[in-house]
C-alpha positions, 0 to 999 in steps of 0.5 A: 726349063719352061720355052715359049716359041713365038715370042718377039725376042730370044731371052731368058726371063729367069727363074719361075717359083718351081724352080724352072728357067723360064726361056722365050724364043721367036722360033716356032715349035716346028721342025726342032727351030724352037729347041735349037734356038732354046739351046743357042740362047742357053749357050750364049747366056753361058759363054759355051758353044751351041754344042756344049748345050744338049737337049735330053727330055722335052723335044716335043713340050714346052718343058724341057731339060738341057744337059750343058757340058763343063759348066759347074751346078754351082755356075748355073745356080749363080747365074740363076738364083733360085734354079733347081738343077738335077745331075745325073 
């Protein structure tokens, strides 16, 4: 996932040509309100509690990757056409 912090709106642009989710937030990248804010977004795009959405690489860069609980590969690849996703 690729997050630009500062925007003027919470939002998912799709998918970028590599592959990668492409996610704006307004939060700064300051003491984790960027990384928070990407996994609510995450969260409500897929109907899952906050909780569900983990971040496990990227807490300082603006690519990330997000472990989301009980959502199926296949969900994420509908919902997004064209998302590369990695299990494991």
């Amino acid at each position: 996932m690729r997050v630009t912090p500062r925007a003027g709106i919470d939002r998912i642009d799709g998918v970028g040509e590599s592959g990668e989710l492409r996610l704006r937030v307004r939060a700064a990248p300051a003491e984790g309100a960027a990384n928070e804010a990407a996994r609510r977004t995450i969260a409500a795009a897929l109907g899952v509690a906050p909780s569900r959405v983990v971040l496990v690489r990227g807490a300082t860069g603006r690519s990330k990757q997000l472990a989301v609980e009980d959502v199926d590969q296949a969900v994420l690849q509908a919902r997004w056409p064209g998302l590369l996703t990695r299990l494991g």
